[in-house]
LOPA-540572 format. One record per residue (C-alpha): residue number from 1; residue in one letter; z negated, y, x. Coordinates in pm, 1 decimal. Each point is the difference from the previous one (the first is absolute). Example, Ala and Ser with C-alpha at 12.3 -4.5 7.8 and 13.67 -1.06 7.14 Angstrom:
# LOPA-540572
<site nr="1" rest="a" Z="-780.0" Y="-450.0" X="1230.0"/>
<site nr="2" rest="s" Z="66.0" Y="344.0" X="137.0"/>
***
This chain:
# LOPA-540572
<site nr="1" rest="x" Z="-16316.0" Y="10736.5" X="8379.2"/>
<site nr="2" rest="x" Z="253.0" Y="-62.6" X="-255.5"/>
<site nr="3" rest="x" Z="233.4" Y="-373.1" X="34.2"/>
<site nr="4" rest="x" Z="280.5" Y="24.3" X="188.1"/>
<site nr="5" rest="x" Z="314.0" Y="73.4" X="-99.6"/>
<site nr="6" rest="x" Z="241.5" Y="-283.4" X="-82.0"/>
<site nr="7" rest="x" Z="351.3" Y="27.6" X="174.6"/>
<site nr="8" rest="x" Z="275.7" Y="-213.4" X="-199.9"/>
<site nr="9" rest="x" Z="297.2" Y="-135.4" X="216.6"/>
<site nr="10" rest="x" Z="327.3" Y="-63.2" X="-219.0"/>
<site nr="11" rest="x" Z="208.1" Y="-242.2" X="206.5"/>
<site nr="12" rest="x" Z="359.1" Y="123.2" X="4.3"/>
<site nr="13" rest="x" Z="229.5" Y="-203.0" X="-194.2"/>
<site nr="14" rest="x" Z="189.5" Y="-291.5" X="109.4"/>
<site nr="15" rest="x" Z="361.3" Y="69.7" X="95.1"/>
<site nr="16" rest="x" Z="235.1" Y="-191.3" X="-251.5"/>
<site nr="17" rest="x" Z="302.4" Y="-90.1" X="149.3"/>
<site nr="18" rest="x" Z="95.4" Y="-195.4" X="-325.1"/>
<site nr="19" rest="x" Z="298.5" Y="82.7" X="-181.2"/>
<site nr="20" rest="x" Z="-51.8" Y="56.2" X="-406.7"/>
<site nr="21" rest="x" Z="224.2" Y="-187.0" X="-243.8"/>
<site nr="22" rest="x" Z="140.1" Y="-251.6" X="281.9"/>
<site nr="23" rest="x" Z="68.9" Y="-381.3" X="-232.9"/>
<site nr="24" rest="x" Z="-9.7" Y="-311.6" X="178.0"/>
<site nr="25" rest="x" Z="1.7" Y="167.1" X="354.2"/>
<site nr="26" rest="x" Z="-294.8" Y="-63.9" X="216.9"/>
<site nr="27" rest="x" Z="-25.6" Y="283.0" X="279.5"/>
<site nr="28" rest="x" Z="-244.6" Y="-182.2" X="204.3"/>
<site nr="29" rest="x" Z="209.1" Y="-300.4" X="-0.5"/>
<site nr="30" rest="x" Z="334.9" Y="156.2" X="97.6"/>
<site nr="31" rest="x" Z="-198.8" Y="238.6" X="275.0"/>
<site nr="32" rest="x" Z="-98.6" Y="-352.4" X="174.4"/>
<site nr="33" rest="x" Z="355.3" Y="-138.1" X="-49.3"/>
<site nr="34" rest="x" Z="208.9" Y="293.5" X="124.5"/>
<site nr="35" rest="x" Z="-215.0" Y="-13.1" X="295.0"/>
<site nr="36" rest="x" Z="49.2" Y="-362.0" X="113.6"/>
<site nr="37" rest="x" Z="346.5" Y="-12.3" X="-10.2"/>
<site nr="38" rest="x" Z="173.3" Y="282.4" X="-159.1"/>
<site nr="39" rest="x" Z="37.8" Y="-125.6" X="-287.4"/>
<site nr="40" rest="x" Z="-210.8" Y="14.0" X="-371.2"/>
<site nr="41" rest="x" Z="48.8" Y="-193.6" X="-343.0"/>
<site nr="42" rest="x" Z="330.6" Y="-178.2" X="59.5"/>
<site nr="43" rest="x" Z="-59.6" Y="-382.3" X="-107.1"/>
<site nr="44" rest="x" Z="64.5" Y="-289.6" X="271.5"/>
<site nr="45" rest="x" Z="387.6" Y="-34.2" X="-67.9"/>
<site nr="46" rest="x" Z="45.0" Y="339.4" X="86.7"/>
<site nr="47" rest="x" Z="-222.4" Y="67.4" X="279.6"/>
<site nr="48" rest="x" Z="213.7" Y="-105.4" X="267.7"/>
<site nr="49" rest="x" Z="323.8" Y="221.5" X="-91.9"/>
<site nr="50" rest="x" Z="-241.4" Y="303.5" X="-4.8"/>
<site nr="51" rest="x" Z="-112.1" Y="-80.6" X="349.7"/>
<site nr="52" rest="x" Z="359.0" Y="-43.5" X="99.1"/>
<site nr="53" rest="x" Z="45.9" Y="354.5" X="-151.7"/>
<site nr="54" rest="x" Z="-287.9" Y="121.7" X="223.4"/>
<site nr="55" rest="x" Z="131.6" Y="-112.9" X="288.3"/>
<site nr="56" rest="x" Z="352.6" Y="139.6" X="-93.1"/>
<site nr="57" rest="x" Z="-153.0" Y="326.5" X="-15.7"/>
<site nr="58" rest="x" Z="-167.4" Y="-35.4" X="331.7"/>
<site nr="59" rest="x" Z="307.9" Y="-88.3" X="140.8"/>
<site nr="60" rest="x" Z="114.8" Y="332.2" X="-122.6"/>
<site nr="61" rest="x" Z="-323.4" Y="188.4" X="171.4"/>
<site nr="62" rest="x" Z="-174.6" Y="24.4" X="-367.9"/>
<site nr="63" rest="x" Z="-302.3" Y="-150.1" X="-80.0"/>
<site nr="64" rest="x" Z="24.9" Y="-72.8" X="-361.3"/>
<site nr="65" rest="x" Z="-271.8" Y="-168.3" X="-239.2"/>
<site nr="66" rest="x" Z="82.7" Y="-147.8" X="-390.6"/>
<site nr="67" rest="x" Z="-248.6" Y="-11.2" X="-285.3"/>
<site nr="68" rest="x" Z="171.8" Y="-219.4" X="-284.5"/>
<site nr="69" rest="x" Z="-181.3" Y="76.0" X="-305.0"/>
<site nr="70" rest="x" Z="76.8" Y="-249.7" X="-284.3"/>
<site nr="71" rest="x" Z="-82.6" Y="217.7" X="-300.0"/>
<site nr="72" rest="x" Z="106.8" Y="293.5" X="-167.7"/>
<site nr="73" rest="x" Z="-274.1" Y="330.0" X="48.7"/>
<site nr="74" rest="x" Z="-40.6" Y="225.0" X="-247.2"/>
<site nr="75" rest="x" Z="99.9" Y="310.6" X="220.3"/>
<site nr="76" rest="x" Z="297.3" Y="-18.5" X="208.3"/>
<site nr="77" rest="x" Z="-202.8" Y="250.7" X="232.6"/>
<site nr="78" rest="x" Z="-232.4" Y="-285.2" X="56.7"/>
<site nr="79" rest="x" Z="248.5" Y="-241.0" X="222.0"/>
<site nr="80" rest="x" Z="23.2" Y="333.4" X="254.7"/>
<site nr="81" rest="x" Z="-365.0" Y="48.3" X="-35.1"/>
<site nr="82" rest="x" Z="-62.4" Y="-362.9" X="125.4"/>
<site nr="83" rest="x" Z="214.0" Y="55.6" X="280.4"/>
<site nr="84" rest="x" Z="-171.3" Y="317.0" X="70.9"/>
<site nr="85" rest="x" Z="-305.5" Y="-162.3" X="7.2"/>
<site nr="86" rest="x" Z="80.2" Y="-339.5" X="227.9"/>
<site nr="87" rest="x" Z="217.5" Y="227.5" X="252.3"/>
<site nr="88" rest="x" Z="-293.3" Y="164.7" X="82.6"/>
<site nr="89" rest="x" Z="-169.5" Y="-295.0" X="86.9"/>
<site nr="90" rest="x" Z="292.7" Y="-176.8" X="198.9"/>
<site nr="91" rest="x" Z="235.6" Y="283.5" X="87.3"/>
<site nr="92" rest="x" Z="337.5" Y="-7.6" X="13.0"/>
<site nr="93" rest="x" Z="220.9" Y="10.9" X="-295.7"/>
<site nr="94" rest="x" Z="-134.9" Y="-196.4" X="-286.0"/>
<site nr="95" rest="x" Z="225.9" Y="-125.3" X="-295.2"/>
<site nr="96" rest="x" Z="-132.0" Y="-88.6" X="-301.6"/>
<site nr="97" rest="x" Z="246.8" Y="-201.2" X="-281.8"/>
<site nr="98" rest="x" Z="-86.7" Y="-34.0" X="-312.0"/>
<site nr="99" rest="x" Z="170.3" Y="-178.2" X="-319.0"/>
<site nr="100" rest="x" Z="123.6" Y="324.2" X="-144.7"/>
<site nr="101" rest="x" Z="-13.3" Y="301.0" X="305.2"/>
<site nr="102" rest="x" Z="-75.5" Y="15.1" X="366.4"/>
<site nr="103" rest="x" Z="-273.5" Y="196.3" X="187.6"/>
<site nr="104" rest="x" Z="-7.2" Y="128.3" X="387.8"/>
<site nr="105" rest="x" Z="-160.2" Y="193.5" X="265.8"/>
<site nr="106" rest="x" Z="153.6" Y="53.8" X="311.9"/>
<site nr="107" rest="x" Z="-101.3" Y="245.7" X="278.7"/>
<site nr="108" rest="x" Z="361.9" Y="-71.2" X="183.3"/>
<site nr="109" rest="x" Z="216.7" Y="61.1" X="-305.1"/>
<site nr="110" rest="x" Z="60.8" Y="314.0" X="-248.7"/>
<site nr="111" rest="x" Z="-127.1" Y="-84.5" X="-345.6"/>
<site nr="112" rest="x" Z="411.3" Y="134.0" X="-43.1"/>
<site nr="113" rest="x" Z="73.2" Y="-366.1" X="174.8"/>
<site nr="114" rest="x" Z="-235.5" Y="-158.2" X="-163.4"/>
<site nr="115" rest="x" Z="92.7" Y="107.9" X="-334.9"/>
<site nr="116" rest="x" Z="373.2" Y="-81.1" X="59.7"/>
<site nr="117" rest="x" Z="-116.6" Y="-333.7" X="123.6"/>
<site nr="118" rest="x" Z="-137.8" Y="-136.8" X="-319.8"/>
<site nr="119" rest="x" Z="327.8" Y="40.7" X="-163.1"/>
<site nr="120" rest="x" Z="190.0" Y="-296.3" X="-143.6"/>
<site nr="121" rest="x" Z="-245.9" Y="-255.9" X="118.5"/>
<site nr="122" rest="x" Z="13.4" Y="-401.1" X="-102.2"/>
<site nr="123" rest="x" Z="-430.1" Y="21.7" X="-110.3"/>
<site nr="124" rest="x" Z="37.9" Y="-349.8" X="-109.4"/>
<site nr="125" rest="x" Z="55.9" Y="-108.6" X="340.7"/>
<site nr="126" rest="x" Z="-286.0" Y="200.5" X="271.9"/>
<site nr="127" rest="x" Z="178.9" Y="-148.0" X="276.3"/>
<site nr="128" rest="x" Z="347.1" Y="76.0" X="-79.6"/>
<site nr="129" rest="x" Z="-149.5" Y="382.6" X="-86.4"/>
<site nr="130" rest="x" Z="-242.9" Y="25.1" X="314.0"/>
<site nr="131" rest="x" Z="311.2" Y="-62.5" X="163.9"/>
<site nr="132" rest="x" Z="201.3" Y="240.2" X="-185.1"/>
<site nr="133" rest="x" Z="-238.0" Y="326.0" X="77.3"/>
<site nr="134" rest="x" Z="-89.9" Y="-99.6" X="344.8"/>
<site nr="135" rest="x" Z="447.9" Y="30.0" X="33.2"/>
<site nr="136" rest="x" Z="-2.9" Y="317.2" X="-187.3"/>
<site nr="137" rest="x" Z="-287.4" Y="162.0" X="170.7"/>
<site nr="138" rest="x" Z="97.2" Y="-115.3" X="360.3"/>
<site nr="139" rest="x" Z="365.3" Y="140.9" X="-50.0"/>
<site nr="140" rest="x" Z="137.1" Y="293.0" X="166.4"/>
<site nr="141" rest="x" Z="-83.4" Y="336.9" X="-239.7"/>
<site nr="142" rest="x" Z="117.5" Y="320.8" X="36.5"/>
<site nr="143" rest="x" Z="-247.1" Y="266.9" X="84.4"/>
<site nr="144" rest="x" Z="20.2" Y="272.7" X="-298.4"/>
<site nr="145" rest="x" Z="-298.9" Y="209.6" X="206.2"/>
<site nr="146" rest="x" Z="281.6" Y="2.5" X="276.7"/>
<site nr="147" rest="x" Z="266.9" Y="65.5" X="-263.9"/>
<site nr="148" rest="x" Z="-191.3" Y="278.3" X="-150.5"/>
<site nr="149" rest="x" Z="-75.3" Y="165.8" X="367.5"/>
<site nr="150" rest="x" Z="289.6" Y="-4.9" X="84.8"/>
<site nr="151" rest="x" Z="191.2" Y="158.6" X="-331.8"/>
<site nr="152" rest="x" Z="-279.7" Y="257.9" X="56.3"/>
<site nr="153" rest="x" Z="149.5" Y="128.4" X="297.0"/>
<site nr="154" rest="x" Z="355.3" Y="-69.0" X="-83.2"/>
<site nr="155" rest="x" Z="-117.9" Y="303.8" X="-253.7"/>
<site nr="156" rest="x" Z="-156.7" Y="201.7" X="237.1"/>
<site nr="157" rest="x" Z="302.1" Y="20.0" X="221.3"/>
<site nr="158" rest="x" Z="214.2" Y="60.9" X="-255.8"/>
<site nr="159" rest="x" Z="-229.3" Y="261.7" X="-99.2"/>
<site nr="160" rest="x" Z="6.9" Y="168.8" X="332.8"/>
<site nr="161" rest="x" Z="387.9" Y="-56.4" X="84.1"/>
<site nr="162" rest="x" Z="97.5" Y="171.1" X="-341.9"/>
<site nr="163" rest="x" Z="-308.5" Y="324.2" X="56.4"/>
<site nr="164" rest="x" Z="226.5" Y="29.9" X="377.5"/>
<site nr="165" rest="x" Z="359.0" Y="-16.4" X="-140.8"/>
<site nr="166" rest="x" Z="-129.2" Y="286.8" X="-258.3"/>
<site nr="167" rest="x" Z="-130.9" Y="207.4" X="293.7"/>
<site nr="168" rest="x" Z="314.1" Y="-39.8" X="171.2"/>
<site nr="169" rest="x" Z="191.0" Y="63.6" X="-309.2"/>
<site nr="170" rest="x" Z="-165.2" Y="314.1" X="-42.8"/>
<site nr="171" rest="x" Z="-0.9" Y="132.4" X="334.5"/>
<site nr="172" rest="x" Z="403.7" Y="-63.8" X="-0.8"/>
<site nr="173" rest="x" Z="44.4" Y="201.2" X="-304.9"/>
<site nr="174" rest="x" Z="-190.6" Y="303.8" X="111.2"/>
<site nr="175" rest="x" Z="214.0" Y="-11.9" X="353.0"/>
<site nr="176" rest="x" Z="333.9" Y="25.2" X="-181.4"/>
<site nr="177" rest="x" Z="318.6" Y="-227.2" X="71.5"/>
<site nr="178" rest="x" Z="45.9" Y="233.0" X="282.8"/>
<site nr="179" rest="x" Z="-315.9" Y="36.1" X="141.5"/>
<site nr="180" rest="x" Z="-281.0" Y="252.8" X="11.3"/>
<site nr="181" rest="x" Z="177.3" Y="351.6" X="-98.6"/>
<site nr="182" rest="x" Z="51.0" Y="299.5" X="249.8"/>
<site nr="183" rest="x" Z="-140.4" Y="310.6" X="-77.3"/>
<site nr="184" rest="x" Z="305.2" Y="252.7" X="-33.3"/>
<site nr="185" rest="x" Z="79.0" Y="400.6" X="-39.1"/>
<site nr="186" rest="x" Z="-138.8" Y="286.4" X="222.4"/>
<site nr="187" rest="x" Z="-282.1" Y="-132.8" X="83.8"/>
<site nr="188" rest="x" Z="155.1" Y="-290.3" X="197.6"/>
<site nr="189" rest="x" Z="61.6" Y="-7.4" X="394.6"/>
<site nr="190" rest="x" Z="357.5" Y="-47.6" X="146.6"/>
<site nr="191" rest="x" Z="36.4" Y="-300.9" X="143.9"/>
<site nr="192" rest="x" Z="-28.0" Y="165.0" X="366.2"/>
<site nr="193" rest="x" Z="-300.4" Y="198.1" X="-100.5"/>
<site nr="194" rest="x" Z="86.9" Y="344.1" X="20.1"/>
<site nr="195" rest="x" Z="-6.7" Y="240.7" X="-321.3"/>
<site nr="196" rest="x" Z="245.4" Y="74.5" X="-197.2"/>
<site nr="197" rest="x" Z="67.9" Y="269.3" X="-233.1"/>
<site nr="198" rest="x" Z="68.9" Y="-64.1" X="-380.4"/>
<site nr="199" rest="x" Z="357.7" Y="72.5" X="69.8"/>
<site nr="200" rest="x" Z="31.4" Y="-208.3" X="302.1"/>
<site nr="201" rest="x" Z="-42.2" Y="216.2" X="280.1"/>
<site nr="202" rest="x" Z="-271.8" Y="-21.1" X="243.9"/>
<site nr="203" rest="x" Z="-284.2" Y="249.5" X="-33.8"/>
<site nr="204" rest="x" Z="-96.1" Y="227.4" X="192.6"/>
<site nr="205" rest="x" Z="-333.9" Y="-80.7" X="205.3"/>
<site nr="206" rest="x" Z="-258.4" Y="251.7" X="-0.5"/>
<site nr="207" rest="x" Z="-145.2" Y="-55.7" X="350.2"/>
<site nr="208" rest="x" Z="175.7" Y="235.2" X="202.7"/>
<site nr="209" rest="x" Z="162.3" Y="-60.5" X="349.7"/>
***
């Protein structure tokens, strides 16, 4: 008998959940922070006013987290990747400030918000900003999915309201001013009924008495 063949088994690789070209950030350090206390990379002086933020979003029925992030990445993509990342991890809506851009992932909010929300921030101070988006976020929006819907069938009835008015239109103008239009001449029955000759007089009837 011939050896036995020899079976290889290639172990699937590892999952990387590292993100490429990240400088100065440490993932596995700010996954650890975020969870303790909802908050990641601020130093000691500002700890405490991001906590006060967190709680000011609670108070608001959010549950906010902050990553502060000290230096500038070489992608701005990169400050919404680590938010993308760490909100998986702790949920909620993650915010992630950086020196130069800002980075979040929120199940609760439209990346529209969002977006809008990172505009004309104070990035020297992460307090003073964390405080600014959790305001801008929180705030009443309007609904454009509601606004669209509903200009959507403002068109439809005005659709249908102008296809009736034509119908109408048309059915007026093939009645006349006066109405539909008697048929006249010899053809046409008196009024009581009985025939009449073509100069007036009534005919003679055929049926005999």
């Amino acid at each position: 008998m011939g050896p036995e063949p020899t079976m290889l088994m290639l172990a699937a690789p590892a999952e990387n959940n590292e993100l490429t070209g990240l400088v100065g950030v440490d993932m596995a350090e700010l996954s650890r922070d975020i969870a303790d206390d909802g908050v990641a990379g601020a130093t000691p002086d500002q700890v405490p006013a991001m906590l006060e933020v967190i709680e000011y979003a609670k108070d608001k029925g959010q549950d906010f987290s902050f990553v502060v992030v000290d230096q500038v990445q070489p992608r701005f993509s990169l400050y919404r990747d680590i938010a993308n990342q760490l909100q998986e991890q702790v949920g909620g809506t993650v915010i992630v400030l950086g020196p130069n851009s800002v980075g979040s992932s929120s199940p609760e909010f439209s990346r529209v918000i969002q977006e809008q929300a990172t505009q004309n921030l104070t990035l020297t101070d992460p307090p003073g900003a964390a405080r600014q988006m959790v305001d801008s976020m929180t705030d009443s929006h309007i609904d454009w999915t509601v606004v669209g819907l509903l200009l959507i069938l403002v068109v439809v009835l005005g659709a249908v309201g102008a296809r009736f008015r034509t119908r109408r239109a048309r059915a007026a103008a093939s009645n006349g001013p006066l109405g539909p239009v008697a048929a006249t001449g010899a053809g046409a029955a008196s009024p009581d009924g009985a025939d009449t000759a073509r100069d007036g007089t009534p005919a003679e009837s055929s049926a005999s008495s």
